[in-house]
Structures are given as structure tokens and as C-alpha cells.
The first five atom37 places (N, CA, C, CB, O) and aatype in JSON, in Angstrom:
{
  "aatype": [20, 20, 20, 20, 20, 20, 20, 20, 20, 20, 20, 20, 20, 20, 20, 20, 20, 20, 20, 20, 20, 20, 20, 20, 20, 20, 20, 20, 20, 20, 20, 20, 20, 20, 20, 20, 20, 20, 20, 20, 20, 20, 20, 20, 20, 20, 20, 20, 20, 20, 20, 20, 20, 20, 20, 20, 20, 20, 20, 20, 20, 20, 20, 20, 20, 20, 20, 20, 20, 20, 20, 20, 20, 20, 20, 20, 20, 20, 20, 20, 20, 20, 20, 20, 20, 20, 20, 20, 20, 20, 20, 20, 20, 20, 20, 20, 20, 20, 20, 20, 20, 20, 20, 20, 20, 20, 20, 20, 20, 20, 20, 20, 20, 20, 20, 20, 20, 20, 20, 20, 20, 20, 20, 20, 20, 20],
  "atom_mask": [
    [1, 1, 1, 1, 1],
    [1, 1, 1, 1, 1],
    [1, 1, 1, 1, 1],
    [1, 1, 1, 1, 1],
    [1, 1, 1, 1, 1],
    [1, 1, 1, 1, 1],
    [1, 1, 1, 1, 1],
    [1, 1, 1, 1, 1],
    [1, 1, 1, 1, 1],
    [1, 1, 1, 1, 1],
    [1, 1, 1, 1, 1],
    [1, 1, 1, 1, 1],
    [1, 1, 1, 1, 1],
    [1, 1, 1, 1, 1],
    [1, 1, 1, 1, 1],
    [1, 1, 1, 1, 1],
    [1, 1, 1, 1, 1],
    [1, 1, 1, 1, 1],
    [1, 1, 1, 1, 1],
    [1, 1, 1, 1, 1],
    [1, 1, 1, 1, 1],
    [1, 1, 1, 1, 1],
    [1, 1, 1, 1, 1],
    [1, 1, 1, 1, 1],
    [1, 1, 1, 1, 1],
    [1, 1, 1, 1, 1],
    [1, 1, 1, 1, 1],
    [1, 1, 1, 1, 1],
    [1, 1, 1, 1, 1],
    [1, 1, 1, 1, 1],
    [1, 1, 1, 1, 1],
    [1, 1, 1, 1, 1],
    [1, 1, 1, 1, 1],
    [1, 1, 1, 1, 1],
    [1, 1, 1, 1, 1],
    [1, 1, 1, 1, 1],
    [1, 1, 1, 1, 1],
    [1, 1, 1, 1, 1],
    [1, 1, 1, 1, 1],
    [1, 1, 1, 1, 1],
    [1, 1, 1, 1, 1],
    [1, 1, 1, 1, 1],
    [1, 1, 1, 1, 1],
    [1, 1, 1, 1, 1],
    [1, 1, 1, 1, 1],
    [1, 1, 1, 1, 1],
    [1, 1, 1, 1, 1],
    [1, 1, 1, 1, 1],
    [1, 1, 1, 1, 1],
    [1, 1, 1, 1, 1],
    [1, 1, 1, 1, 1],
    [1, 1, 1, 1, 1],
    [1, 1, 1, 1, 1],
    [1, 1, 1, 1, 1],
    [1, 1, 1, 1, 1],
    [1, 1, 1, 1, 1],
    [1, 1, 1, 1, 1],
    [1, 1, 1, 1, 1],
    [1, 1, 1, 1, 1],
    [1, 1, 1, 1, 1],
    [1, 1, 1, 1, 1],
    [1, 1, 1, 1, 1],
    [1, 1, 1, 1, 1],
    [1, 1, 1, 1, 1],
    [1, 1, 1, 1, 1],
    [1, 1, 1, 1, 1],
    [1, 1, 1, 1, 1],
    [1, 1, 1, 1, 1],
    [1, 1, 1, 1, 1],
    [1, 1, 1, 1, 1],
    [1, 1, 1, 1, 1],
    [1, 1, 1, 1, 1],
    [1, 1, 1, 1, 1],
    [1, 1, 1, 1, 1],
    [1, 1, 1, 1, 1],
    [1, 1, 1, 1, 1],
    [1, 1, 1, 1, 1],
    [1, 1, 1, 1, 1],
    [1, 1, 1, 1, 1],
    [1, 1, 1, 1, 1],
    [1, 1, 1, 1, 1],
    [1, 1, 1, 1, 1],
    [1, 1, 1, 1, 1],
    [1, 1, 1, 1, 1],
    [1, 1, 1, 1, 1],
    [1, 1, 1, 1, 1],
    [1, 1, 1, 1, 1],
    [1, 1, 1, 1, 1],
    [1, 1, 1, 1, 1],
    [1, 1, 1, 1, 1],
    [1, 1, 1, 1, 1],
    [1, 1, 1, 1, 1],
    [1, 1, 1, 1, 1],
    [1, 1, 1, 1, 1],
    [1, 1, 1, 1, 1],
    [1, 1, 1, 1, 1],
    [1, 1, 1, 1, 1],
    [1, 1, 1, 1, 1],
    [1, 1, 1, 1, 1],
    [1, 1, 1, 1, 1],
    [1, 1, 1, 1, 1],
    [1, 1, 1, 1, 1],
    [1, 1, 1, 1, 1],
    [1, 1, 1, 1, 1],
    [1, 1, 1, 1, 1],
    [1, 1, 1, 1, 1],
    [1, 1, 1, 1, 1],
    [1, 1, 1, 1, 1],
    [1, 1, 1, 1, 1],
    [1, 1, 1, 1, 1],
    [1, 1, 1, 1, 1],
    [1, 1, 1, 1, 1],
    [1, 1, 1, 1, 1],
    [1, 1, 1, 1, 1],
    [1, 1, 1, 1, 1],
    [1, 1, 1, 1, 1],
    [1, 1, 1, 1, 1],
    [1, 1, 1, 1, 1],
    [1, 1, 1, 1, 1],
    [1, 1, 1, 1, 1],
    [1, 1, 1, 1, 1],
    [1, 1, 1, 1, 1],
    [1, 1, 1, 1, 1],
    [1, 1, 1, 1, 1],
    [1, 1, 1, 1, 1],
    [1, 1, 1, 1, 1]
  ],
  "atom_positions": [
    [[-65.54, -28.86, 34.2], [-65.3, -27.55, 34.74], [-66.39, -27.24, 35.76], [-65.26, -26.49, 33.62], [-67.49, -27.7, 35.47]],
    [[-66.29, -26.57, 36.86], [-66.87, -26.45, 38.24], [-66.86, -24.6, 38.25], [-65.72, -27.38, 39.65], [-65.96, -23.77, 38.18]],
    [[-68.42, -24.5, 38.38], [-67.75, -22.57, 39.08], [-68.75, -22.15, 39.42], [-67.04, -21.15, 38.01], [-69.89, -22.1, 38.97]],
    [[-67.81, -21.59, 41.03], [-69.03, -20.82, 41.69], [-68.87, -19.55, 41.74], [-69.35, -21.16, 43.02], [-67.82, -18.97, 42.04]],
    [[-69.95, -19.05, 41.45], [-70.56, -17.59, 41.53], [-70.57, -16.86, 42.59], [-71.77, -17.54, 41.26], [-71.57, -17.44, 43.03]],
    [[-70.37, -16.18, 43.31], [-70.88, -15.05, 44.31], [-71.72, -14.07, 44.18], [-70.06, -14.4, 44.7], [-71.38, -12.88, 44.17]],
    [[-72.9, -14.51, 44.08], [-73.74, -13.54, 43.7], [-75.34, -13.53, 44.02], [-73.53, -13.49, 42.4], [-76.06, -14.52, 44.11]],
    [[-75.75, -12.03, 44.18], [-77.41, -11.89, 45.03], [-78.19, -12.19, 43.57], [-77.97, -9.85, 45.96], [-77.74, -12.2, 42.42]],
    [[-79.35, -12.4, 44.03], [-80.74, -12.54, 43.22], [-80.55, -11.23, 42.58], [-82.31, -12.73, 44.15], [-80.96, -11.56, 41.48]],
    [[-80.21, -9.88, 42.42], [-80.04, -8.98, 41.6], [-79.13, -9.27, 40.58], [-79.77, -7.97, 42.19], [-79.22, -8.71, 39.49]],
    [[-78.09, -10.23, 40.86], [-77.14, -10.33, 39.53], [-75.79, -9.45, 40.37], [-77.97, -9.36, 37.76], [-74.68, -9.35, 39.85]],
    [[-75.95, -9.18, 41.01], [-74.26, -8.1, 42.0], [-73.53, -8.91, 42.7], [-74.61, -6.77, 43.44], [-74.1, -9.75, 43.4]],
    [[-72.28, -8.83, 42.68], [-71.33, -9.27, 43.85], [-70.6, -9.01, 45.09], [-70.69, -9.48, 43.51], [-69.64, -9.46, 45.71]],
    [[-71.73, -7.78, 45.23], [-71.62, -7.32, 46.6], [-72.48, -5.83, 46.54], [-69.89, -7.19, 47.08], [-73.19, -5.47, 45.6]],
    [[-72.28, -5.22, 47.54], [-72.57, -4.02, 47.89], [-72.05, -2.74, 47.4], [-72.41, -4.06, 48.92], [-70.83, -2.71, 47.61]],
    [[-72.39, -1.85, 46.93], [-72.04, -0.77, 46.17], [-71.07, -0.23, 47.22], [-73.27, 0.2, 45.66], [-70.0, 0.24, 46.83]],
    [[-71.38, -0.25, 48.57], [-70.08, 0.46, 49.75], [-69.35, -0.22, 49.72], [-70.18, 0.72, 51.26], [-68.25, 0.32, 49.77]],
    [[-69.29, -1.58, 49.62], [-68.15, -2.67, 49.55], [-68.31, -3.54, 51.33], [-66.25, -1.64, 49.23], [-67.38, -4.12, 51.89]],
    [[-70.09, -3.36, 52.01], [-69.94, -3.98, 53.38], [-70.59, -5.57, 53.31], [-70.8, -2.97, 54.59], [-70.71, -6.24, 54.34]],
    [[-70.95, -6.04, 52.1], [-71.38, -7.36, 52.05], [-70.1, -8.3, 51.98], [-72.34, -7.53, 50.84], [-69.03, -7.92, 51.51]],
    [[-70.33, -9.53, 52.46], [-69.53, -10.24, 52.29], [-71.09, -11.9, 52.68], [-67.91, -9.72, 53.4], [-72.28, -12.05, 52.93]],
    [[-69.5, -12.83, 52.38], [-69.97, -14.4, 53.06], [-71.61, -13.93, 51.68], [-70.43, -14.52, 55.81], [-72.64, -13.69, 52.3]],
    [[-71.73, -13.85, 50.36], [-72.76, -13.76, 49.95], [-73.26, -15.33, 49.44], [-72.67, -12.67, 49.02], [-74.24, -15.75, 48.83]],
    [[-72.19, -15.89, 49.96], [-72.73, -17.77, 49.02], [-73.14, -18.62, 50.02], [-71.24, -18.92, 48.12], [-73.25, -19.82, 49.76]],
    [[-73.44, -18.08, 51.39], [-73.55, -19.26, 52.29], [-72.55, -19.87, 53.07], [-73.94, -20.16, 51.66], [-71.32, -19.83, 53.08]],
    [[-73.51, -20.53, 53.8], [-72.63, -21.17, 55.0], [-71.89, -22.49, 54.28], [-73.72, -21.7, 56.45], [-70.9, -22.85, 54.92]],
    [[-72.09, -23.07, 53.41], [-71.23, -24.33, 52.83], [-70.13, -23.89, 51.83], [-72.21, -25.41, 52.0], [-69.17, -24.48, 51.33]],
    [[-70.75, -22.31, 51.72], [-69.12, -22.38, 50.26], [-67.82, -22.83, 50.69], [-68.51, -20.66, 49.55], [-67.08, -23.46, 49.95]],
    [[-67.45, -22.44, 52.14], [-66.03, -22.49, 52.2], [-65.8, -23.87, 51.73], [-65.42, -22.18, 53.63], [-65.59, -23.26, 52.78]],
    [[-65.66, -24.73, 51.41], [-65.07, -25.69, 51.1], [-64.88, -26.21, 49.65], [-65.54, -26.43, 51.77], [-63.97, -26.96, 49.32]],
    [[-65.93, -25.68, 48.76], [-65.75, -25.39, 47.42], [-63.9, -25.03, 46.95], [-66.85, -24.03, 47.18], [-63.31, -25.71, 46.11]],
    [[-63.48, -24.27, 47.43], [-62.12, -23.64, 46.87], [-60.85, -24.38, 47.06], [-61.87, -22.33, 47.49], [-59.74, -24.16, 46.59]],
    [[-61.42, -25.56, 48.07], [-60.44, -26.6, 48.02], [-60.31, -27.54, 46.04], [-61.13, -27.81, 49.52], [-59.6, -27.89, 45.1]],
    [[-61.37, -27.47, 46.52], [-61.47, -28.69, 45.34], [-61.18, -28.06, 43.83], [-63.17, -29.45, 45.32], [-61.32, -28.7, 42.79]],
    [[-60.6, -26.17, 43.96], [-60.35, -26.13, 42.62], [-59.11, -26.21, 42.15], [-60.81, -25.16, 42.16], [-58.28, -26.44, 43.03]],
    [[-58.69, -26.09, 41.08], [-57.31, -26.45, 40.63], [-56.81, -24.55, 40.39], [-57.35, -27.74, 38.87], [-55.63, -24.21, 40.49]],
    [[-57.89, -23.57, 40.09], [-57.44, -21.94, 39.48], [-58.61, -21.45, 40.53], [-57.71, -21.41, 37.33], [-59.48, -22.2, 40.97]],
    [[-58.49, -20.23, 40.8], [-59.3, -19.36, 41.61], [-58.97, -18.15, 40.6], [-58.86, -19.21, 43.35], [-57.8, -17.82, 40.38]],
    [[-60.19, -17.44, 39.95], [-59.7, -16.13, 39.41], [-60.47, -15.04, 39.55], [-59.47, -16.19, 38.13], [-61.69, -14.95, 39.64]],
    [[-59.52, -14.09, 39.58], [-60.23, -12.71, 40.17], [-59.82, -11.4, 39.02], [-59.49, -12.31, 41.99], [-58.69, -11.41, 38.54]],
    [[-60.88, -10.23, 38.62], [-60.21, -9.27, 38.24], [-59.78, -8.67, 38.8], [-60.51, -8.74, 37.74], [-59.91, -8.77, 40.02]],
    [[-58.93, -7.62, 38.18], [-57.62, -6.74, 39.0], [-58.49, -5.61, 39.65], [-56.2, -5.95, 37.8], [-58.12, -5.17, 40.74]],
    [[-59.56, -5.14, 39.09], [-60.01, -4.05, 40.31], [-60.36, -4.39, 41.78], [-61.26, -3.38, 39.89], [-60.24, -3.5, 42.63]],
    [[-60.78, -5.62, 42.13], [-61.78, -6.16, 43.01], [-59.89, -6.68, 44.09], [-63.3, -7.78, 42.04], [-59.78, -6.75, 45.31]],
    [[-59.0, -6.89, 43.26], [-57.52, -7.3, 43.71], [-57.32, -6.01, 44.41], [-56.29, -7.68, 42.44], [-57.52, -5.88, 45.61]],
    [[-56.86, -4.94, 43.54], [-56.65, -3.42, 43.85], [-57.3, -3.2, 44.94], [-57.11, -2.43, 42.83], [-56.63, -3.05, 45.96]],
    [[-58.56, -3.14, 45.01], [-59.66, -2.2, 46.01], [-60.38, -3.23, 46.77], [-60.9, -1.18, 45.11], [-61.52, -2.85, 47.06]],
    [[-60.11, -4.36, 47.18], [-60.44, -5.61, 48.21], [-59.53, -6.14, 49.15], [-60.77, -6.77, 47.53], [-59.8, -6.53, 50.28]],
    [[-57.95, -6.11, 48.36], [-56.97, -6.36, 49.59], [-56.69, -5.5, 50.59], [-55.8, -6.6, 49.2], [-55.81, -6.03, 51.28]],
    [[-56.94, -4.55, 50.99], [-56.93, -4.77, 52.59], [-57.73, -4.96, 53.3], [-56.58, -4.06, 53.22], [-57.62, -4.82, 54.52]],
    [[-58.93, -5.4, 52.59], [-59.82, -5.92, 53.39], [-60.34, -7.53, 53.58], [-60.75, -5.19, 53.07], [-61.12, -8.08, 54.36]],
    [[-59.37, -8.06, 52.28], [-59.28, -9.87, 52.6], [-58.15, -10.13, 51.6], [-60.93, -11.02, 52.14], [-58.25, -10.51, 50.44]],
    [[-56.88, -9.81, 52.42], [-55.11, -9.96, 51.22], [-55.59, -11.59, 50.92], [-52.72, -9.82, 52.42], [-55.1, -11.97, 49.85]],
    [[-56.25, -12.41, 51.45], [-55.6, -13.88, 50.88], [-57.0, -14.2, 50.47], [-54.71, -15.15, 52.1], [-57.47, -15.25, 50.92]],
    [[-57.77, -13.42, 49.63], [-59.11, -13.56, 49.59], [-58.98, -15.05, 48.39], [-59.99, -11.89, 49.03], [-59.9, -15.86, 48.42]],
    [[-57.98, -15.23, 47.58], [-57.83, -16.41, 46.7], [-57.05, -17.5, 47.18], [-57.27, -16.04, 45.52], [-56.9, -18.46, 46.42]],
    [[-56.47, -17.52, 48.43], [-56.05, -18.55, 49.3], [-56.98, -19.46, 49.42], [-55.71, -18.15, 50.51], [-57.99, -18.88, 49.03]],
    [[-57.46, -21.23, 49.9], [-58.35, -21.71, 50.42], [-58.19, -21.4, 52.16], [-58.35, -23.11, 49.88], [-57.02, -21.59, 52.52]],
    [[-59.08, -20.99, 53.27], [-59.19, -21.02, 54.72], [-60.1, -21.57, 55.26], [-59.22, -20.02, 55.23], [-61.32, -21.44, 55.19]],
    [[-59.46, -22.19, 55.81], [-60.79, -22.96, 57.17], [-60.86, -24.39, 56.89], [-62.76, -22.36, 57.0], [-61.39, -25.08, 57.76]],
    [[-60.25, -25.22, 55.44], [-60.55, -26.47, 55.09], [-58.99, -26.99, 54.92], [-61.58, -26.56, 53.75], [-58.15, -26.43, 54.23]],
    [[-58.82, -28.03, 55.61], [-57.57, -28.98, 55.41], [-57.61, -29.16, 53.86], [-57.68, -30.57, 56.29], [-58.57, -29.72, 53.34]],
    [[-56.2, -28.52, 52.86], [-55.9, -29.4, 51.6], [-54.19, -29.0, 51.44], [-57.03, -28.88, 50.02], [-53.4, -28.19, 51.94]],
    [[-54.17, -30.16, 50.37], [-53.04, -30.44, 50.55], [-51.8, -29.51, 49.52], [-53.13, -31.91, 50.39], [-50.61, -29.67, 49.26]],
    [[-53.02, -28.34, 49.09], [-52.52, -27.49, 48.1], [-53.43, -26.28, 47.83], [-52.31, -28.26, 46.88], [-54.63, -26.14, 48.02]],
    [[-52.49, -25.43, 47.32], [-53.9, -23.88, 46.98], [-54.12, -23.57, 45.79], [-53.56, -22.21, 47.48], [-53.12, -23.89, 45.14]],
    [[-54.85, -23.16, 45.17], [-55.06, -23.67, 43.42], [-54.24, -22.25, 42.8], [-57.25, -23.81, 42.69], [-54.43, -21.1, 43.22]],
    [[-53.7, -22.47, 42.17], [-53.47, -21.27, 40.91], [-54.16, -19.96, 41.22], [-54.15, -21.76, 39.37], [-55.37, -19.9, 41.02]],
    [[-53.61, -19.1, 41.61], [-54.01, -17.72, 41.41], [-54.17, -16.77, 40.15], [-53.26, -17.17, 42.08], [-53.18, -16.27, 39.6]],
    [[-55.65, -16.5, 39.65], [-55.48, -16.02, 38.59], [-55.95, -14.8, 38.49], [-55.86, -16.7, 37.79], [-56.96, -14.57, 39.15]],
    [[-55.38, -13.74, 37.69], [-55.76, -11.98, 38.03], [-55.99, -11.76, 36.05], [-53.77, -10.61, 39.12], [-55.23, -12.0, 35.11]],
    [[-57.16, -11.31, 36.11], [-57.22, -10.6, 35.03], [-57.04, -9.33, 34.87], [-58.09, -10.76, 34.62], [-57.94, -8.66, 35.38]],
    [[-56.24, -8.74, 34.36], [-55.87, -7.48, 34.26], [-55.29, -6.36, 33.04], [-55.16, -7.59, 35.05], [-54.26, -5.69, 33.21]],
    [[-56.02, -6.31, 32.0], [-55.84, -6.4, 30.71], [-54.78, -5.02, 30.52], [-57.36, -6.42, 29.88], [-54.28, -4.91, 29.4]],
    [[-54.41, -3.98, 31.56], [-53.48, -3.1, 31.47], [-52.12, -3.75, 31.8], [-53.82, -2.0, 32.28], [-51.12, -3.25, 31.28]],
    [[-51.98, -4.9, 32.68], [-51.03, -5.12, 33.9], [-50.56, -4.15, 35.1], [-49.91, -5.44, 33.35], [-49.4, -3.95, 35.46]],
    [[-51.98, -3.48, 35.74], [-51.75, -2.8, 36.94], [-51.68, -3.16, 37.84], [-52.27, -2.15, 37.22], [-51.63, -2.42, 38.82]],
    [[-51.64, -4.51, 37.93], [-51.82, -5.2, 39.46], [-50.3, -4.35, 40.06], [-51.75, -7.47, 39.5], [-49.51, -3.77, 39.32]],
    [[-50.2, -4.44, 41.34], [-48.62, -3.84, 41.87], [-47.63, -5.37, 41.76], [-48.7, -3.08, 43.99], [-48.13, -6.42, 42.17]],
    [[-46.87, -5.36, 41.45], [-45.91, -6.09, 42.0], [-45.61, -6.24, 43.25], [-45.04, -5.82, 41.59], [-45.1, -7.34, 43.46]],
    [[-45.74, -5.38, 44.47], [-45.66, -5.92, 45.51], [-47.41, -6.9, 46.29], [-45.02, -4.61, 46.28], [-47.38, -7.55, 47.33]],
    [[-48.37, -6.73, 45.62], [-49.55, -7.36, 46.14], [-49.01, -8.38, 46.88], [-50.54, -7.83, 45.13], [-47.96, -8.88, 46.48]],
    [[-49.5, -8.77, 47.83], [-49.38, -10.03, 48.57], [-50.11, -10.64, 48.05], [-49.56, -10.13, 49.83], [-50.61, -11.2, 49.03]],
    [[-50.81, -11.15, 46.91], [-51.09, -12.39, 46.03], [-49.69, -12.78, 45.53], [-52.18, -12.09, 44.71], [-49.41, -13.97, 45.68]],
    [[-48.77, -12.02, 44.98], [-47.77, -12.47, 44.52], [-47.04, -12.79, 45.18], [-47.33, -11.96, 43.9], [-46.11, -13.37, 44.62]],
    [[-46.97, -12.71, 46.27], [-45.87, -13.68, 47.61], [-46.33, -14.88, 48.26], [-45.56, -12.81, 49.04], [-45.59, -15.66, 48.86]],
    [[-47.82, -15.02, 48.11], [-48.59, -16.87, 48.63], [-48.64, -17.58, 47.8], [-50.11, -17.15, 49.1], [-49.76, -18.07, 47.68]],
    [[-47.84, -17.96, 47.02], [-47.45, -19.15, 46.09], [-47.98, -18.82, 44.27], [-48.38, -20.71, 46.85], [-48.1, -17.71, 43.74]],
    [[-48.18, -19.9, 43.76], [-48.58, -19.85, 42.34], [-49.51, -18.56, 41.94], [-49.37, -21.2, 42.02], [-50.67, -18.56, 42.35]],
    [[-49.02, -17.45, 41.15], [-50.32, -16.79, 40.66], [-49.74, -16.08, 39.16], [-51.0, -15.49, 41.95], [-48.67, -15.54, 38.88]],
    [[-50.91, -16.34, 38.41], [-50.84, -16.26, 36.83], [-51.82, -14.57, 36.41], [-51.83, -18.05, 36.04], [-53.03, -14.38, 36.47]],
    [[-51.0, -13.83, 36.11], [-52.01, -12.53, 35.64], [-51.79, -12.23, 34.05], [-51.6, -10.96, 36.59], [-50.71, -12.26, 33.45]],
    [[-53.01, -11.95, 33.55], [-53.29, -12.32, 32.4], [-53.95, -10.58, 31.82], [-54.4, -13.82, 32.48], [-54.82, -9.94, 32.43]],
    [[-53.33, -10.17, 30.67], [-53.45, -9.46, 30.59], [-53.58, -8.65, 29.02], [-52.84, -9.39, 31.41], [-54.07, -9.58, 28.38]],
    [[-53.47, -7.67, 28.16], [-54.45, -7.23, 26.96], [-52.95, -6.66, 26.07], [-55.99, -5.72, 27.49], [-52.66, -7.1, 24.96]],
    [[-52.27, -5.82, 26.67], [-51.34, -5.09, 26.48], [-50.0, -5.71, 26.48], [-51.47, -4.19, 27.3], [-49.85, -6.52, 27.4]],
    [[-48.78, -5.53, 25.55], [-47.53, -5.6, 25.7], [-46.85, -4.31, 26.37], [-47.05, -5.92, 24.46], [-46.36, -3.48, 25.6]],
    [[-46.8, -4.13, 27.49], [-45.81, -3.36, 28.34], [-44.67, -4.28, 29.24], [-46.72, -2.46, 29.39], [-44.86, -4.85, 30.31]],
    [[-43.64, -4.22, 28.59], [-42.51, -4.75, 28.75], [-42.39, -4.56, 30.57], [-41.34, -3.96, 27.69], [-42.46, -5.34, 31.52]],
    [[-42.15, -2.86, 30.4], [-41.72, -2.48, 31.99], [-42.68, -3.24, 32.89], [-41.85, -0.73, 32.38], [-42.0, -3.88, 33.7]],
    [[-44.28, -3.5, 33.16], [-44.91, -3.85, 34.25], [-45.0, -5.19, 34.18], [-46.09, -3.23, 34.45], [-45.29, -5.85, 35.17]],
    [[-44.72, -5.83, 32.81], [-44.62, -7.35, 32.59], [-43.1, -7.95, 33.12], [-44.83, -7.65, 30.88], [-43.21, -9.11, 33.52]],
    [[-41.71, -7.38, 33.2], [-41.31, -7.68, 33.72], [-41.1, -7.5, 35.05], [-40.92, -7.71, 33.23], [-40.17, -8.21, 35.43]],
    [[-41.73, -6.65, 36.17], [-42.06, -6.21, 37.33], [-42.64, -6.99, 37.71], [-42.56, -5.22, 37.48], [-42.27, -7.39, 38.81]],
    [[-43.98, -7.73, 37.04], [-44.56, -8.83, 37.75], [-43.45, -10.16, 37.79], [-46.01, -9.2, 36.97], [-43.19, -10.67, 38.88]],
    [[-42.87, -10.65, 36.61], [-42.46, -11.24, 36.63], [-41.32, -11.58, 37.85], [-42.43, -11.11, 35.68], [-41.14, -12.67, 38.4]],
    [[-40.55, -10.22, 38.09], [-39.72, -10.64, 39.09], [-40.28, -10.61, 40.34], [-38.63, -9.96, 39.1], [-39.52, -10.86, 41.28]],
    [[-41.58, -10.34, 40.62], [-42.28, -10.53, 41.94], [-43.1, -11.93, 41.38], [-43.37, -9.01, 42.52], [-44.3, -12.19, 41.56]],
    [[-42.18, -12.68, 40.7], [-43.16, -14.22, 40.82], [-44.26, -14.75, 40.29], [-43.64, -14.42, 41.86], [-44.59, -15.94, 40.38]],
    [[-44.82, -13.94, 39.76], [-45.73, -13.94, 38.8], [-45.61, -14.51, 37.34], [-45.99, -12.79, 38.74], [-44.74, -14.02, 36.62]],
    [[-46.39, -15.48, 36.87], [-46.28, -16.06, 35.52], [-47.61, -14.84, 35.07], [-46.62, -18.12, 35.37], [-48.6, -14.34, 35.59]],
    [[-46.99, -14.78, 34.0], [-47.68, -13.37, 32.89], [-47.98, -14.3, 31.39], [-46.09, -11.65, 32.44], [-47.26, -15.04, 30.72]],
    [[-49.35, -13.86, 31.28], [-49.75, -14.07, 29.47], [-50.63, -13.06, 29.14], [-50.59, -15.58, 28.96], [-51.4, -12.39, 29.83]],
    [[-50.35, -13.07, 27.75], [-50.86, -11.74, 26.97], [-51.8, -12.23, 25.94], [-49.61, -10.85, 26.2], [-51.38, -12.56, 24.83]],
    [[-53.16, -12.28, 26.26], [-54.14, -12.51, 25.53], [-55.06, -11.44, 25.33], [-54.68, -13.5, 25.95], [-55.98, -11.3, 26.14]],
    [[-54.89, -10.4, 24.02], [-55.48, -9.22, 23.48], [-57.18, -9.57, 23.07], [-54.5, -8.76, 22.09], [-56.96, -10.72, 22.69]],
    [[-58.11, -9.47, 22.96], [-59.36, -9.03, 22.16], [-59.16, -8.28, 21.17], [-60.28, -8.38, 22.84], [-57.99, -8.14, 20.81]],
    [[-59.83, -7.83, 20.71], [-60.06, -6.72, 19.58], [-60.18, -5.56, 19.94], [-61.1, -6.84, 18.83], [-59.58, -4.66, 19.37]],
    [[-61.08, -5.35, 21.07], [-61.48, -4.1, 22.01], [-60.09, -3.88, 22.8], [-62.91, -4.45, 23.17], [-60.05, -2.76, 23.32]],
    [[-59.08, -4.57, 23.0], [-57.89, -4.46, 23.96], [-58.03, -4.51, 25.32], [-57.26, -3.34, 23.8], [-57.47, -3.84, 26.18]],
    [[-59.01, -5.59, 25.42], [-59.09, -6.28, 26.58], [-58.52, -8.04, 26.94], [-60.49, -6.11, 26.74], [-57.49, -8.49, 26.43]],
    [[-59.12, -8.59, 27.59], [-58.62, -9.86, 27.99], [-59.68, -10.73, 27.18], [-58.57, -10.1, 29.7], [-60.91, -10.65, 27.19]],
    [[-58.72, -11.71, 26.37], [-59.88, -12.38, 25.48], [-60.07, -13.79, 26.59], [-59.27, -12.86, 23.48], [-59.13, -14.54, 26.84]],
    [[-61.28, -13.93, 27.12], [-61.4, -15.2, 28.02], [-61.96, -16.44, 27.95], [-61.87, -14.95, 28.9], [-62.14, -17.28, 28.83]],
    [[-62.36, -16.45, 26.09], [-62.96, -17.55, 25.4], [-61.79, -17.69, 24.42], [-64.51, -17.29, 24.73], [-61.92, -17.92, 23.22]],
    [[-60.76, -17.55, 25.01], [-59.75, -18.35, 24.05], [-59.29, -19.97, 23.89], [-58.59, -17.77, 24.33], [-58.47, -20.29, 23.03]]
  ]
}
């Protein structure tokens, strides 16, 4: 297993305004080729796409495939229309049985699993 971090010497993944970016350097881009899942939580999905919609796409590096899109989202609020769910493979994973937004994702393409905690969140050491 391989994983990179985005993150400052404080321990943050960006800027409290949301104007940092590129925080891993000039060599990351090519890291995201070589993974098989890219995963993101659903707030950073919510309140980051319009400012990078294919932020879990690989860009800038020739491959011959884009890894698994993965959204943690332990309510299932992601929208069904996100444009993650229209660039190929993406898996959102989530805490709750709600039929209505589980099948909403589903028909926008989305593979859905329901992995609860105790707290009724996303268990991610399963």
C-alpha cells in the first residue's frame, strides 16, 4: 500500500480561506498515476469542485487508466449530479441506510457501500 499525504509541517491540508494549493511539490503529479483508488471526503468534494471538478482524475501524466474514485461520506450527501460521478469509476462509501440518496447515487453511476462505526460514521479500518 502507497499514500500520499498533502500536507504542511503544521499537520493542515491547506489554507483556512481555501487559497493554497500544489502543497506536495513539484514531483507529486505523477504519483496518481501509479494508484489503483484516489480517496477523498465528501466535504472537501462539496466545497472544492468548482475550484478543481477533476481534482481525483490523474493530469499532466500519460496512463493508460484513472484509478477508482473514492468519496467518503458517511450521510450520502455527495449530489448525484457531481461531475465525479460522470468521469468514470467512483465508489462512495458511506455510515447510513438511506434508500432515497443511495439509490440517486446509484443511478448517477456510482457504486455505494455502507460501512457504519459505532459513532455512525465511516468505519475505515475495516
Amino acid at each position: 500500500m502507497r499514500m500520499k499525504v498533502a500536507a504542511s509541517l503544521d499537520g493542515r491540508t491547506g489554507l483556512a480561506n481555501g487559497k493554497s494549493q500544489w502543497i506536495t511539490g513539484e514531483g507529486a503529479p505523477g504519483w496518481p498515476s501509479l494508484a489503483g483508488a484516489r480517496l477523498r471526503g465528501s466535504h472537501r468534494l462539496r466545497h472544492g469542485e468548482g475550484r478543481r471538478p477533476t481534482a481525483l482524475n490523474v493530469r499532466g501524466v500519460d496512463t493508460p487508466r484513472q484509478p477508482l474514485k473514492i468519496v467518503v461520506d458517511s450521510k450520502f450527501e455527495t449530489s448525484p449530479s457531481a461531475r465525479l460521478l460522470k468521469e468514470g469509476q467512483a465508489l462512495v462509501v458511506g455510515a447510513v441506510n438511506d434508500a432515497k440518496r443511495i439509490t440517486s447515487l446509484k443511478e448517477a453511476g456510482a457504486e455505494v457501500m455502507i460501512i457504519p462505526n459505532e459513532r455512525g460514521k465511516v468505519e475505515l479500518f475495516s
